[in-house]
N, C-alpha and C positions, 0 to 999 in steps of 0.2 A: 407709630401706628402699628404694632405689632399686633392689635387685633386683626387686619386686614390683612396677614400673611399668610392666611390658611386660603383664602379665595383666590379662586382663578384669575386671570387677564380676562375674563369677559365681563365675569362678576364685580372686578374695578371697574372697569369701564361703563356698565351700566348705570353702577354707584355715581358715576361723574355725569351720568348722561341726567339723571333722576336731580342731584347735589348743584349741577354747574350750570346753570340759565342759558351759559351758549354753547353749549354740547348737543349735539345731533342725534339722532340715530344711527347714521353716519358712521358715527365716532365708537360705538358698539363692534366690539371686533367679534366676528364668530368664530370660535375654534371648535365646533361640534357638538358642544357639549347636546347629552342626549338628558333629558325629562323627564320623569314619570308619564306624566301624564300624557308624552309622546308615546309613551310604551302602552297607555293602556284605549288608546283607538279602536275601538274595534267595530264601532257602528260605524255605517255608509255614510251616515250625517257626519259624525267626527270628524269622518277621513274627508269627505267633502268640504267642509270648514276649514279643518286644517290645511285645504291645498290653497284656499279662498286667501285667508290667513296669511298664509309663507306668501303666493302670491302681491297681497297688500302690501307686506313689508320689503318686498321688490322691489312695486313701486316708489315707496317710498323712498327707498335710499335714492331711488333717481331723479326725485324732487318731483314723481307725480302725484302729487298730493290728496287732491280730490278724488282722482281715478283710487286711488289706495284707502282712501277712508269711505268707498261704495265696498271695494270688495271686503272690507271687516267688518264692515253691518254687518253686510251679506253674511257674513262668515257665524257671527254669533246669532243669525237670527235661525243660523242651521241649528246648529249647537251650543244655545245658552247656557249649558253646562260648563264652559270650559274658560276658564277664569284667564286661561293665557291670550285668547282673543280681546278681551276688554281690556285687559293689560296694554295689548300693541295698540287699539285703539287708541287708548288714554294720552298714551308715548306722542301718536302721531297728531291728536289735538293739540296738546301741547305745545310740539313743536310747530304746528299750524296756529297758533298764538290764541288758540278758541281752546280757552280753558274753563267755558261755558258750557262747553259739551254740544254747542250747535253748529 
């Protein structure tokens, strides 16, 4: 697998998270890694989303699940521009076995 030697430990681990059916969220290690498109917030809504966002994904790791999939609506209904919100979404459907989107 010598293509996977240049990514991070987070960026496996998502890989697994995305590849492995019984992976978590959970299981996503964070080591900081910083974004682009963290860097480029600069509206009131972003930065509102994104706290909505980081929040959801809190919950989630603590297995509150519903309570976490209100706050990333919320989050992209601030700022549908921001593709990393649908993402965590998705992630957290997923793992909520509602791969229906409902």
């Amino acid at each position: 697998m010598a293509a996977l030697e240049h990514l991070s430990e987070r960026d496996k681990a998502v890989l697994r998270s995305i590849f492995d059916p019984t992976a978590t969220i959970g299981d996503v290690v964070d080591d900081g890694d910083t974004f682009e498109e963290e860097l480029d917030e600069t509206t009131d809504l972003d930065k509102q989303a994104s706290a909505l966002c980081s929040q959801g994904v809190r919950l989630a790791e603590t297995g509150k699940q519903e309570e976490a999939l209100v706050l990333l609506s919320q989050g992209i209904e601030l700022a549908p521009g921001r593709p990393a919100a649908y993402n965590d979404r998705a992630q957290l459907l997923r793992l909520m076995q509602r791969d229906d989107g409902r």
